[in-house]
ChimeraX commands (.cxc) that place a marker at each C-alpha (Angstrom):
marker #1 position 183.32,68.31,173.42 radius 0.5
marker #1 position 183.96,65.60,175.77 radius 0.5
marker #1 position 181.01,62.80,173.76 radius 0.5
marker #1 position 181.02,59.78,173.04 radius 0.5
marker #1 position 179.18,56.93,171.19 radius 0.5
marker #1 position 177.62,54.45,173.36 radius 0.5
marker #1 position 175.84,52.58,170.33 radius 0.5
marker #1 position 175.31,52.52,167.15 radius 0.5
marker #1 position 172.11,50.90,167.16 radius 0.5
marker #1 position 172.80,48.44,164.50 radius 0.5
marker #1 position 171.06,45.05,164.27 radius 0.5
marker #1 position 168.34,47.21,167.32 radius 0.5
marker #1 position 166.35,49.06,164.76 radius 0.5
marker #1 position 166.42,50.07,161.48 radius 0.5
marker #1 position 166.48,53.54,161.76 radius 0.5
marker #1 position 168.18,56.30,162.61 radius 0.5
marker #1 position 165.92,58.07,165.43 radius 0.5
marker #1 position 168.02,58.53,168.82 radius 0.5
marker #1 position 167.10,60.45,171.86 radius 0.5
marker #1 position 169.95,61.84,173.81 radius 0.5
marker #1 position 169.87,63.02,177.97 radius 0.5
marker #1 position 172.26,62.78,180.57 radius 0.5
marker #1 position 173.16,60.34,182.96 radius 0.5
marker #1 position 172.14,61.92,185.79 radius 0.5
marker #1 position 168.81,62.54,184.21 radius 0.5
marker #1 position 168.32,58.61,183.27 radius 0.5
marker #1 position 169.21,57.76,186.70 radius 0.5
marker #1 position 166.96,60.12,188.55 radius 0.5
marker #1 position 164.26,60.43,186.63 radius 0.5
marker #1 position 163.28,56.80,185.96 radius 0.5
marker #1 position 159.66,57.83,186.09 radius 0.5
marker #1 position 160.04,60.85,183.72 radius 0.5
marker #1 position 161.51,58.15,181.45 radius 0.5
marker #1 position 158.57,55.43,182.07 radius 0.5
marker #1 position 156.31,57.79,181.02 radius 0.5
marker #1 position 158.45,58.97,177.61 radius 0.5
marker #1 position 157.91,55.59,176.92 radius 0.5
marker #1 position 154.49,55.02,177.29 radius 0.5
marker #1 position 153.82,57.86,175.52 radius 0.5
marker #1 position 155.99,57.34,172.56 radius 0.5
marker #1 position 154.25,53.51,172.41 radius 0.5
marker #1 position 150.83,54.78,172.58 radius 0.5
marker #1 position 151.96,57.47,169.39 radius 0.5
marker #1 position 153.13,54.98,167.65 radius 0.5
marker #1 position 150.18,52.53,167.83 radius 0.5
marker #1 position 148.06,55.36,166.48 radius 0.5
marker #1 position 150.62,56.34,163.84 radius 0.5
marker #1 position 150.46,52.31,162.50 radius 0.5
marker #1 position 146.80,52.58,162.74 radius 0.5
marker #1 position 146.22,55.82,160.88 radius 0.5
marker #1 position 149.22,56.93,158.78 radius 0.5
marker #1 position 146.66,58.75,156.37 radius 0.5
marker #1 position 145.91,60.86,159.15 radius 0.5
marker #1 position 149.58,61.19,160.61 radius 0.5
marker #1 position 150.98,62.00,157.15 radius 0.5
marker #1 position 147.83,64.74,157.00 radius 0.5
marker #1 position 148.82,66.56,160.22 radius 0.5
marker #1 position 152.30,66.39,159.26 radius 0.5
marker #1 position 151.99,67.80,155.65 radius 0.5
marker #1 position 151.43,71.49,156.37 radius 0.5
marker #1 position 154.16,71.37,159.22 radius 0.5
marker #1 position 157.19,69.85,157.13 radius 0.5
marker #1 position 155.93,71.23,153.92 radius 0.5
marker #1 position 156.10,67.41,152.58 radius 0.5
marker #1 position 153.02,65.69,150.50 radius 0.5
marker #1 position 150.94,63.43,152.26 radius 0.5
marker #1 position 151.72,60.58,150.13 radius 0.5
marker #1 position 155.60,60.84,150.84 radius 0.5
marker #1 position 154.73,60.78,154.88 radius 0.5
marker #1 position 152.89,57.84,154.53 radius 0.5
marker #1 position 155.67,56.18,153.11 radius 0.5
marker #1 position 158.37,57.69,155.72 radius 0.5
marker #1 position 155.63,56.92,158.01 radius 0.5
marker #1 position 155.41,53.44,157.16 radius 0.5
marker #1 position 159.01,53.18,157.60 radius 0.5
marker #1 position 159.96,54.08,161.27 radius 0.5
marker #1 position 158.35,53.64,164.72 radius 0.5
marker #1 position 158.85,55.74,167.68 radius 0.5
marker #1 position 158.35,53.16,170.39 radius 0.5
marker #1 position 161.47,50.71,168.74 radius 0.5
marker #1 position 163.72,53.55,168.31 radius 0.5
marker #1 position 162.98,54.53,171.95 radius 0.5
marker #1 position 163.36,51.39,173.26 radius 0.5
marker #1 position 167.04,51.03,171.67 radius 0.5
marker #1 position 167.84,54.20,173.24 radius 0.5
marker #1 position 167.02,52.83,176.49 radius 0.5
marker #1 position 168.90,49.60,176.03 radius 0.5
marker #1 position 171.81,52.03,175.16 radius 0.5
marker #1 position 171.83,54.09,177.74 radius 0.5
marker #1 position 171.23,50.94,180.47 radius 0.5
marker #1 position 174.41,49.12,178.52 radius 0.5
marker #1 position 176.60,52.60,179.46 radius 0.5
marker #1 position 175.97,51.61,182.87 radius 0.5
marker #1 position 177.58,48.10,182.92 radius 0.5
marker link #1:1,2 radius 0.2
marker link #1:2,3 radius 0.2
marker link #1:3,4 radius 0.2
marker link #1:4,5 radius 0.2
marker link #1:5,6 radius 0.2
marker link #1:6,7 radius 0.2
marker link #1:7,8 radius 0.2
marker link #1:8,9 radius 0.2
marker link #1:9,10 radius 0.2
marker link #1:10,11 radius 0.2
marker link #1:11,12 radius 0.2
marker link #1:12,13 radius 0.2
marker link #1:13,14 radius 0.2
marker link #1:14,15 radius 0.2
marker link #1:15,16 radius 0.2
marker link #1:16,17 radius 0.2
marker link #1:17,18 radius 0.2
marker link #1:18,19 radius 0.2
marker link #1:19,20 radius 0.2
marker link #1:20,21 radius 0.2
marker link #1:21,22 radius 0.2
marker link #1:22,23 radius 0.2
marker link #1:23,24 radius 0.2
marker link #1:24,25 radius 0.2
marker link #1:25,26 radius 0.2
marker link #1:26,27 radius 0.2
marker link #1:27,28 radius 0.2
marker link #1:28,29 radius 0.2
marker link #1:29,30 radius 0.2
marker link #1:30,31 radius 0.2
marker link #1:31,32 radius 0.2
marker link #1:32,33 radius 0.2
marker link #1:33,34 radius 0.2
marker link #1:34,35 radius 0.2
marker link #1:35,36 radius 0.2
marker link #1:36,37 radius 0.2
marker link #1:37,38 radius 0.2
marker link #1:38,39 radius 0.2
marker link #1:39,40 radius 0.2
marker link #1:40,41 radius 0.2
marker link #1:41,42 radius 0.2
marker link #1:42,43 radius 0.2
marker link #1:43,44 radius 0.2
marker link #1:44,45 radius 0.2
marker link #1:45,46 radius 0.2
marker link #1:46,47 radius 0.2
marker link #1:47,48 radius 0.2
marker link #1:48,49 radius 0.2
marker link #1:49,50 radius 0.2
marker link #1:50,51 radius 0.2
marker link #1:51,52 radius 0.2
marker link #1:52,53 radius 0.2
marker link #1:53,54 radius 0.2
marker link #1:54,55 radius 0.2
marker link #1:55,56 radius 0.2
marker link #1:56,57 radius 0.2
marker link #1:57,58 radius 0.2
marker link #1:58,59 radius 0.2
marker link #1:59,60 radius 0.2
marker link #1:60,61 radius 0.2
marker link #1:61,62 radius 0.2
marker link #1:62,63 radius 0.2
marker link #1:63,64 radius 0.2
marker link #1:64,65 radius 0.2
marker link #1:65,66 radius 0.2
marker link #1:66,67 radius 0.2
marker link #1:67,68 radius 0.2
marker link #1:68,69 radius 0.2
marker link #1:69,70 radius 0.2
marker link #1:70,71 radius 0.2
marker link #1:71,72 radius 0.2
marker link #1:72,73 radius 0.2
marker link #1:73,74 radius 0.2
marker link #1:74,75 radius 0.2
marker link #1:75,76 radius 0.2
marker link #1:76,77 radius 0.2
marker link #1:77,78 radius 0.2
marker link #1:78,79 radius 0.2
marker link #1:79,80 radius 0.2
marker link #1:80,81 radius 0.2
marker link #1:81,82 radius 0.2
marker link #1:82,83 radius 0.2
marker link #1:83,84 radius 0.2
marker link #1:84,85 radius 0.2
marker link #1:85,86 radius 0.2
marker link #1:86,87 radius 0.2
marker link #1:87,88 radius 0.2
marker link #1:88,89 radius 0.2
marker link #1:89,90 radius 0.2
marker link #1:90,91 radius 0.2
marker link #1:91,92 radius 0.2
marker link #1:92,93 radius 0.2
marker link #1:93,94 radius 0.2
view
């Protein structure tokens, strides 16, 4: 398949969240990826403000209770996760 494991994101974040994309992507698109992260920041801000209300919108869609998202939800964040992928992906390029 021609992969391979750039990081395993241990002692980054505790979780297990990864976004993948190509080099050629990450290197042209630096802008695309500036606003990913913005956007995944500003998501997770509201998330840690509101899980009731995450864990709400979410119950229907995943068929999970909203008391079990608001744990999960209490448990991850977007922005760190996305941020380690980023530090991953710039540490490929060294």
């Amino acid at each position: 398949m021609g992969a391979r494991v750039l990081t395993d994101a241990t002692g980054i974040v505790p979780n297990t969240q990864f976004y993948l994309a190509s080099q050629k992507f990450v290197e042209t698109e630096t802008k695309v990826l500036d606003l990913l992260l913005a956007e995944l920041r500003e998501v997770d801000s509201w998330a840690k403000s509101d899980n009731h209300a995450v864990a709400g919108q979410l119950s229907s869609l995943v068929g999970l209770s909203v008391p079990i998202l608001e744990v999960a939800l209490k448990r991850q964040s977007m922005a760190r996760s996305c941020k380690a992928w980023v530090c991953a992906i710039r540490s490929s390029r060294k």
